[in-house]
Each structure stands twice: as structure tokens, then as C-alpha cells.
N, C-alpha and C positions, 0 to 999 in steps of 0.2 A: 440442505442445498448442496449439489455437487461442487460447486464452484467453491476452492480453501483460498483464504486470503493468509499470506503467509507474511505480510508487512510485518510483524513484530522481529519476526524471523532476520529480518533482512537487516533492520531499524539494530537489532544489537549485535551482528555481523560490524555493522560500521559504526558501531557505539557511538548511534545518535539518541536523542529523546525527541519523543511527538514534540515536544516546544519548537525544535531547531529548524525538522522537518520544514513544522508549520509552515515554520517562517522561512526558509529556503524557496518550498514549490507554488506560498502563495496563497493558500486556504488556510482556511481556518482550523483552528485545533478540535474544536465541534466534529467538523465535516472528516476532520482524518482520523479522526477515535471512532469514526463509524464505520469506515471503511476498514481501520484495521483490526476495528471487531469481527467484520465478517459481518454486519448488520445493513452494509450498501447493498443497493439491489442495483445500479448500475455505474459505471465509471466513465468517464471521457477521456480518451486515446488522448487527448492535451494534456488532463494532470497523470494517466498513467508514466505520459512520456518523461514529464516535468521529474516526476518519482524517480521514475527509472533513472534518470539524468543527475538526480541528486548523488541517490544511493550508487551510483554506478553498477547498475544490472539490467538483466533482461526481464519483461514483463513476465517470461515465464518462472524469475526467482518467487516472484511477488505472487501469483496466481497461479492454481494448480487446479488438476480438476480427479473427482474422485469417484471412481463411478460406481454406481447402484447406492450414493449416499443420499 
């Protein structure tokens, strides 16, 4: 898939753990271990924002896109 999910990236930039996340943006630690696998197939502009608002970034720290992957 083109689309790189760079949350880990981001997650020890601000030396958080998926726990804190979780519980900061409000999902569950399930739902955000899949998405920062790279395993979601779609996300909602609400928790991208929620994310982004936590981590203090732009969605494009979080999501990249790579082409011909």
C-alpha cells in the first residue's frame, strides 16, 4: 500500500506510549496498534485531528505517501 503510516515515528518524537495516546485521543489501544501498524485501511479527519492535536503535528508528519509501493 502507498499510503506509510508514520505514528510510531511521531509517538517517540514526543516520548509518548500507545497507552497514553490511547487514552489522550479517546480510542482504544486495539484501534490505534492497527492504525500504527499500517494495518487500517481508513481513518476519520476527527481522530486524525484528535492525533494530531495530541502529538502536536501536522497530518502530514503521521501519513506519507510513497509511490509506485
Amino acid at each position: 500500500m502507498p499510503i506509510i503510516v508514520n505514528l510510531d515515528v511521531m509517538m517517540a518524537r514526543r516520548k509518548m506510549s500507545l497507552t497514553e495516546l490511547a487514552e489522550k485521543v479517546g480510542l482504544t489501544m486495539a484501534n490505534l496498534s492497527i492504525l500504527k501498524t499500517g494495518k487500517a485501511k481508513a481513518i476519520r479527519f476527527s481522530t486524525l485531528e484528535a492525533i494530531c492535536q495530541v502529538l502536536d503535528c501536522k497530518p502530514g508528519d503521521i501519513l506519507d505517501f510513497e509511490k509506485g509501493a
